[in-house]
C-alpha positions as a printed NumPy array, in Angstrom:
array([[ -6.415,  -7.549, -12.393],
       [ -4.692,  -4.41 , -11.225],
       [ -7.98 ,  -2.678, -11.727],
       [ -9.274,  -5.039,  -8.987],
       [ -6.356,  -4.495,  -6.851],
       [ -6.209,  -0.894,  -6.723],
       [ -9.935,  -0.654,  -5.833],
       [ -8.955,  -2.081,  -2.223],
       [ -6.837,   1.379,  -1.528],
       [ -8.584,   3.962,  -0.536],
       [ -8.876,   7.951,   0.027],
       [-10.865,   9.213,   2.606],
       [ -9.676,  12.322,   4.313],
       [-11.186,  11.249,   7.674],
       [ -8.718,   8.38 ,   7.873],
       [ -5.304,   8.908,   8.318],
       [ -5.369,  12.395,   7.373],
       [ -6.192,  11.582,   3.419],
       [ -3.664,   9.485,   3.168],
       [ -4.125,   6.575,   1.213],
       [ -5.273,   2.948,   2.964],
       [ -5.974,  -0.5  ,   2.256],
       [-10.161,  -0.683,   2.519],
       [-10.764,   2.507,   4.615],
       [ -8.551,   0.877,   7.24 ],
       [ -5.841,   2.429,   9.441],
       [ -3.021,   1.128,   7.084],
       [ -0.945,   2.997,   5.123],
       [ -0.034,   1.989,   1.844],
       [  3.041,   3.687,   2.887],
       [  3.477,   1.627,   6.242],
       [  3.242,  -1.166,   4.4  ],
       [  5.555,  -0.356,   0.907],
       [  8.265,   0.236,   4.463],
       [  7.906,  -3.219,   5.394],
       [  8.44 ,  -4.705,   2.13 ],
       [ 11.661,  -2.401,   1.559],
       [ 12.936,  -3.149,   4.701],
       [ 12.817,  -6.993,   3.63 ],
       [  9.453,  -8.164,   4.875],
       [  7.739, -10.378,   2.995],
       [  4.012, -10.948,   2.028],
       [  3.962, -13.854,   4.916],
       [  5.818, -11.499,   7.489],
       [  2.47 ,  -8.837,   6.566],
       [  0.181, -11.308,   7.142],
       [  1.427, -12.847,   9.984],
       [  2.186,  -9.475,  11.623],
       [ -1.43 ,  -8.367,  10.745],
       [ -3.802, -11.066,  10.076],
       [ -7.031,  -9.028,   9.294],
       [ -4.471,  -8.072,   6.002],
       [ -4.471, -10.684,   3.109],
       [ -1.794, -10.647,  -0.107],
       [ -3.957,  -9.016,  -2.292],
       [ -4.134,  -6.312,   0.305],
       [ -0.443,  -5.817,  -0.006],
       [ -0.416,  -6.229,  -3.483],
       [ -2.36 ,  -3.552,  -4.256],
       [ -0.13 ,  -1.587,  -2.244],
       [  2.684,  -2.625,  -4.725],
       [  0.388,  -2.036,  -7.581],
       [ -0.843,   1.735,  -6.274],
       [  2.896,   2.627,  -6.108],
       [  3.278,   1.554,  -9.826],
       [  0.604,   3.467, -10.923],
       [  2.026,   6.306,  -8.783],
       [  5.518,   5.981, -10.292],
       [  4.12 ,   5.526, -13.857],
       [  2.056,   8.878, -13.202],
       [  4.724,  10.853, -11.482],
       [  7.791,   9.679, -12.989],
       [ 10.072,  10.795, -10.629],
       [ 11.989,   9.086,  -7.652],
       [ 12.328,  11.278,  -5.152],
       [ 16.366,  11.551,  -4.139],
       [ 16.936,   8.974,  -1.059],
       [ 16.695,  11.204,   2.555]])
């Protein structure tokens, strides 16, 4: 399953500067990991942007985890 999640974000250093986004979009997996720590929930997304669905943002979630799990690190709080 995660497999199939994390093949919705995408690298592609003419969008957003390399960044990674959900399906070659203008969304940041970052933008949208803000939202959900700021309270947000999967609804708010979708509501706020409707061309988004939950498996969008939860591969979002799930590219963090695989971040965190290959990192290992959380950076100290700004």
């Amino acid at each position: 399953m995660e497999t199939n999640l994390l093949s919705r974000i995408t690298l592609n250093p003419a969008v957003c500067h390399g960044k990674p986004t959900i399906r070659n979009t203008r969304y940041m997996v970052e933008s949208i990991l803000e939202y959900l720590a700021g309270g947000d929930t999967i609804s708010d997304l979708i509501k706020s942007f409707p061309d988004l669905n939950e498996s969008d943002i939860l591969a979002c979630i799930a590219y963090a985890n695989r971040v965190m799990k290959m990192k290992g690190a959380i950076p100290e709080a700004e």
